[in-house]
C-alpha distance (Angstrom), angle and dihedral (degrees) to the residues before:
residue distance angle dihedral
X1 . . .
X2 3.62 . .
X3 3.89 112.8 .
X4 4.31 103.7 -146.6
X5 4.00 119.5 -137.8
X6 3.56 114.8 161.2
X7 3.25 94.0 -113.4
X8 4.05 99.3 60.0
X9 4.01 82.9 41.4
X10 3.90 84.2 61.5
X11 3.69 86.5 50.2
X12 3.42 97.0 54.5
X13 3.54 107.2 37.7
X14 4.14 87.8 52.1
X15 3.78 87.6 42.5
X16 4.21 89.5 52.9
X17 3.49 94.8 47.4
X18 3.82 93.8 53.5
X19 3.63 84.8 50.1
X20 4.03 103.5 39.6
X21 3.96 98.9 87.1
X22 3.78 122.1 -170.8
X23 3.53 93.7 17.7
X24 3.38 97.5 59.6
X25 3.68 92.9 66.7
X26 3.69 131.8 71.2
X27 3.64 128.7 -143.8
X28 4.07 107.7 -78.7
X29 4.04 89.6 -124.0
X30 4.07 86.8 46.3
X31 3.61 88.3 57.8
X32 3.78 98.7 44.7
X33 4.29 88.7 45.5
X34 4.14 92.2 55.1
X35 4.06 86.9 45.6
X36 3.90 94.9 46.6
X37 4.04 85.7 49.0
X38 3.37 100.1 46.8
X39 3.79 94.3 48.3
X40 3.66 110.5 83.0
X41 3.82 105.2 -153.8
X42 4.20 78.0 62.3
X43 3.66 119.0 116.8
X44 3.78 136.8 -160.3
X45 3.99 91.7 -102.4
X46 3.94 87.3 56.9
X47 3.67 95.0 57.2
X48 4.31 91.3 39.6
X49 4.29 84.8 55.2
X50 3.92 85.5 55.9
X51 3.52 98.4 49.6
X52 3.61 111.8 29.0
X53 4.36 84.5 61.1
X54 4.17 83.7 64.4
X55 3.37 101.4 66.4
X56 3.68 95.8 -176.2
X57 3.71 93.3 48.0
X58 3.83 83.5 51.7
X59 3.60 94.3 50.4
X60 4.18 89.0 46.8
X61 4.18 92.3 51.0
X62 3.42 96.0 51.2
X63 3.74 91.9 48.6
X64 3.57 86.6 49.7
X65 3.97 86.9 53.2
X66 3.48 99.3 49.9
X67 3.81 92.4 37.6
X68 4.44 108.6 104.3
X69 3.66 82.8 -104.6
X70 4.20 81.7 86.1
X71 4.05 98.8 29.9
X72 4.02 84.7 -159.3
X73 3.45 116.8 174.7
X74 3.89 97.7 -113.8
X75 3.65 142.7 -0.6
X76 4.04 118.0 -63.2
X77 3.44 109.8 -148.0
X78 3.67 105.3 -174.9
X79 3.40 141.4 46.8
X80 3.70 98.0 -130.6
X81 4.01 86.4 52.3
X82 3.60 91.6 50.0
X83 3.71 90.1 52.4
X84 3.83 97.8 54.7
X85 4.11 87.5 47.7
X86 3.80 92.9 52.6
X87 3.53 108.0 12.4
X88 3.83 133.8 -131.4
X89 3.74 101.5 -67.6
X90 3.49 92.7 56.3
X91 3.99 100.8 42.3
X92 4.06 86.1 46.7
X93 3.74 92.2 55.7
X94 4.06 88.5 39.5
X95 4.41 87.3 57.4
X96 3.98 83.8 48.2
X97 3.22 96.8 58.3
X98 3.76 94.2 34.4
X99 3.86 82.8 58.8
X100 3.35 104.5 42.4
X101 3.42 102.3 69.1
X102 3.86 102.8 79.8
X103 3.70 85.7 63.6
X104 3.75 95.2 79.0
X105 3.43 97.9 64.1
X106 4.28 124.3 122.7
X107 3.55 148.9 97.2
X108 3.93 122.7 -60.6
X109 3.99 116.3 -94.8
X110 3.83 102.8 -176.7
X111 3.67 145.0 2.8
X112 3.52 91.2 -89.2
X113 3.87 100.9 27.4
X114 4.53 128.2 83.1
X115 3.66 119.7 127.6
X116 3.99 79.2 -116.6
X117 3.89 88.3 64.7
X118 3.93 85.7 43.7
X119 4.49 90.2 46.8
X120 3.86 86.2 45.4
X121 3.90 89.6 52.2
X122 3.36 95.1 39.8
X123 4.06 94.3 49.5
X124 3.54 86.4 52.0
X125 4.06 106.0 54.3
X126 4.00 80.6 41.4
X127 4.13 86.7 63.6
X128 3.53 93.8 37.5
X129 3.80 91.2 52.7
X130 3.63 98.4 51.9
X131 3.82 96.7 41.3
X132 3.90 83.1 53.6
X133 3.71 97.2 45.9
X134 3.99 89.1 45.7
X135 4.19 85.5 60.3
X136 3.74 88.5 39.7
X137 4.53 107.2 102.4
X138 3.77 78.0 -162.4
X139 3.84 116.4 95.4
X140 4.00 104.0 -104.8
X141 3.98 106.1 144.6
X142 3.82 95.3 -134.7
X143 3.45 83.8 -145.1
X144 3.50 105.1 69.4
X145 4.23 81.5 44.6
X146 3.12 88.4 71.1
X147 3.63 106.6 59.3
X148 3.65 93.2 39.2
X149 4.15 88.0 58.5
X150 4.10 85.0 42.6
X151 3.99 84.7 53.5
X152 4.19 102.8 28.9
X153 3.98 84.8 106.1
X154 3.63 101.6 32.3
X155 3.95 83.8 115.8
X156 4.13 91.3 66.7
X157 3.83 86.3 67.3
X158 3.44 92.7 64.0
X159 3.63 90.1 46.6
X160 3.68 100.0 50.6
X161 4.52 85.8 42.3
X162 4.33 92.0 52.8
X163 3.46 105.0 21.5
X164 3.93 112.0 32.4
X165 3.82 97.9 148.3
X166 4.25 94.5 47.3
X167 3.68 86.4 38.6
X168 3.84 90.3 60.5
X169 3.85 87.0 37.3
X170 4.09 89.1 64.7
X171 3.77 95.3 33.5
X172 4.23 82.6 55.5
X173 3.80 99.5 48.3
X174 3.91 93.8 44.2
X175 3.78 86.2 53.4
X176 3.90 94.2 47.4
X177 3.97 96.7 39.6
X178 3.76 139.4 35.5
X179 3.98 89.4 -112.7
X180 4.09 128.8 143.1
X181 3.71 110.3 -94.5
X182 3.52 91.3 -135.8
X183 3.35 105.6 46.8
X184 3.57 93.2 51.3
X185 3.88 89.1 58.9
X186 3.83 89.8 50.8
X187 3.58 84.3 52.1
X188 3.63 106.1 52.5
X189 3.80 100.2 21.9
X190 4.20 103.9 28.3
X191 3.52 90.0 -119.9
X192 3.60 140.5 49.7
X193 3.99 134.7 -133.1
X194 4.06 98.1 -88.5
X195 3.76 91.5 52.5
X196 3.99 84.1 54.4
X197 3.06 102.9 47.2
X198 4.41 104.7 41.9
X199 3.96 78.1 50.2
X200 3.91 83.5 61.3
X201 3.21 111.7 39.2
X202 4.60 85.4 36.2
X203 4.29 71.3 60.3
X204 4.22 91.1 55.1
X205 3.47 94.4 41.5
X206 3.57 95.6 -110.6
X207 4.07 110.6 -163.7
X208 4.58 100.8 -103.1
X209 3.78 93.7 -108.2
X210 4.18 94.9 53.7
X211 4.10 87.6 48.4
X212 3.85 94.5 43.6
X213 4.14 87.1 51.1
X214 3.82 82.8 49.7
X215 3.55 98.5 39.3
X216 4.03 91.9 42.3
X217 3.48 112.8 27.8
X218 4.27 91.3 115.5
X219 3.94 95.2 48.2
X220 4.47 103.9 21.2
X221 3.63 82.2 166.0
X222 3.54 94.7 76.2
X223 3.79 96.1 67.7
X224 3.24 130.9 78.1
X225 4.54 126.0 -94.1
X226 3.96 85.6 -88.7
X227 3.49 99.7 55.8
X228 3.92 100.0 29.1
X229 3.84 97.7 88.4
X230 3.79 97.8 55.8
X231 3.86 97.0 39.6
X232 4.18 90.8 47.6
X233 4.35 93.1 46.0
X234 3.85 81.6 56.0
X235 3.38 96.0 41.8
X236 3.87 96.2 51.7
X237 3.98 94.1 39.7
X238 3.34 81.2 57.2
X239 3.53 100.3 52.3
X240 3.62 86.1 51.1
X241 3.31 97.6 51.5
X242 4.22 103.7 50.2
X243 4.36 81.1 40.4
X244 4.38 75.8 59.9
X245 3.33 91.7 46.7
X246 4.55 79.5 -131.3
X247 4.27 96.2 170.9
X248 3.86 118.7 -49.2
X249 3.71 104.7 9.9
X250 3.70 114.7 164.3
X251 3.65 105.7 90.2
X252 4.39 78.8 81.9
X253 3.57 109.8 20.7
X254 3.52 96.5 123.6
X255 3.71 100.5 41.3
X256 4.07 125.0 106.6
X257 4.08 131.7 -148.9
X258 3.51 110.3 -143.6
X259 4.11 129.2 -174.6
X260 4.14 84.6 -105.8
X261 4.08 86.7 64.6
X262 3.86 87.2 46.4
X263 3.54 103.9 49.9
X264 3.49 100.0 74.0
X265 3.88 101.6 54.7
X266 3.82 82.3 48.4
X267 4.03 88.4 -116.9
X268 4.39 116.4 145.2
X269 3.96 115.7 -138.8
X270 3.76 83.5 -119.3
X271 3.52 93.8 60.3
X272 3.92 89.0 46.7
X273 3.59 83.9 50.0
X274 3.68 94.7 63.2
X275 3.28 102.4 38.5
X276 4.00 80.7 64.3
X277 3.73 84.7 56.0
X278 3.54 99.8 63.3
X279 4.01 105.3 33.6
X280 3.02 108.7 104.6
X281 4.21 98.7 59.6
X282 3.68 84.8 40.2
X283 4.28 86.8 55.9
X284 3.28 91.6 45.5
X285 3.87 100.7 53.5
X286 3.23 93.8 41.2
X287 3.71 91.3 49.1
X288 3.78 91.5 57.1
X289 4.15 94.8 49.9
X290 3.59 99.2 53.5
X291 4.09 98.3 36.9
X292 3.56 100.2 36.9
């Protein structure tokens, strides 16, 4: 058994990502879209230069545009249009997610373990994020929500790549016993999924808010009032998700979402409740936009 500090979690997560490969790197075009953004002398013809020379990106943002996730009025046919209608932020974090699809690909480890199970998960805490954020009077740009659920888990992927064997070792004993996800990876590997996966997306140059939902979503309390809001939508559309048993859903099984949790984001139980209700046709839609 591997006894965590967080110094030999440093180790390993640095040690991991030198190691992880393919999934370590983003899309060329993905990385030049979150640089344009986040410069501020950028403007809306940079980002349409990027895009419109990846066809197939192209093709996979205006699908996402004209998709019911938007409910525009009428078809968008370009890129450039769809940027003036929603603006850069939100057609940046529409090619993420667009992109970051292909890296949940690989074979099955477990019973309860594929990066399928994993995409299905993730898709689902992504929907449950935005729909929460969209009923949240607190400025969250549902947006942004999105990616972070797409990404909360990004951190198993290195997992399953460097350590197959311990990964299945954790995914067992969570299965068998009523043990924390988390701890268990700290246990067996020396460092759990969150640590992974803000050392990855820290390694794409993630904007601070999308790696502190990543880094966070288990324990939002631990950031500060900026980042709380992301972090705790991710956290409780997680929650809801493993409680729906919505793909892989172990790393929360055992967690609860209370009023307390609620109160701040201005959300009711009842309208928690509901969102439940309709999940799974929302998951499934929103499965077919972004992967077909």
């Amino acid at each position: 058994m591997i006894v965590e500090t967080a110094d030999n979690a440093k180790v390993i997560v640095e040690k991991a990502l030198a190691a992880v490969g393919d999934i370590a790197t983003l899309p060329e075009v993905t990385i030049k879209i979150i640089e344009i953004v986040e410069d501020p002398k950028s403007t809306a013809r940079d980002l349409h230069e990027v895009i419109k020379n990846d066809p197939a990106l192209s093709v996979k943002v205006l699908k996402v545009v004209n998709s019911a996730f938007y409910g525009l009025p009428g078809q968008v046919a370009s890129v450039d249009r769809a940027i003036i209608l929603l603006g850069l932020s939100a057609v940046k974090n529409i090619a993420i997610a667009a992109s970051i699809a292909r890296l949940f690909k690989g074979r099955r480890i477990s019973e309860q373990f594929s990066a399928a199970d994993l995409w299905r998960h993730s898709v689902a805490v992504a929907v449950s994020a935005r729909t929460m954020a969209r009923l949240s009077p607190h400025p969250v740009m549902s947006d942004e929500v999105f990616v972070a659920g797409l990404i909360h888990d990004i951190g198993t992927l290195v997992e399953r790549q460097v350590f197959p064997d311990q990964f299945a070792e954790v995914i067992n004993r969570c299965e068998r016993a009523n043990i924390d996800f988390l701890e268990c990876e700290r246990q067996v590997i020396g460092a759990d999924h969150q640590a992974f996966g803000v050392g990855l997306t820290t390694k794409w140059k993630f904007p601070r808010h999308l790696r502190a939902a990543v880094g966070f979503h288990h324990n939002p309390e631990a950031l500060s009032v900026e980042l709380r809001n992301i972090a705790t939508l991710i956290h409780l559309a997680d929650v809801l998700c493993c409680q729906e048993k919505i793909g892989f859903y172990l790393t929360a099984q055992h967690s609860v979402v209370t009023e307390d949790m609620l109160d701040p984001l201005g959300i009711t139980y009842q309208q928690f409740d509901e969102l439940r209700s309709t999940l799974t046709d929302q998951v499934t839609e929103a499965e077919a936009t972004l992967t077909g």
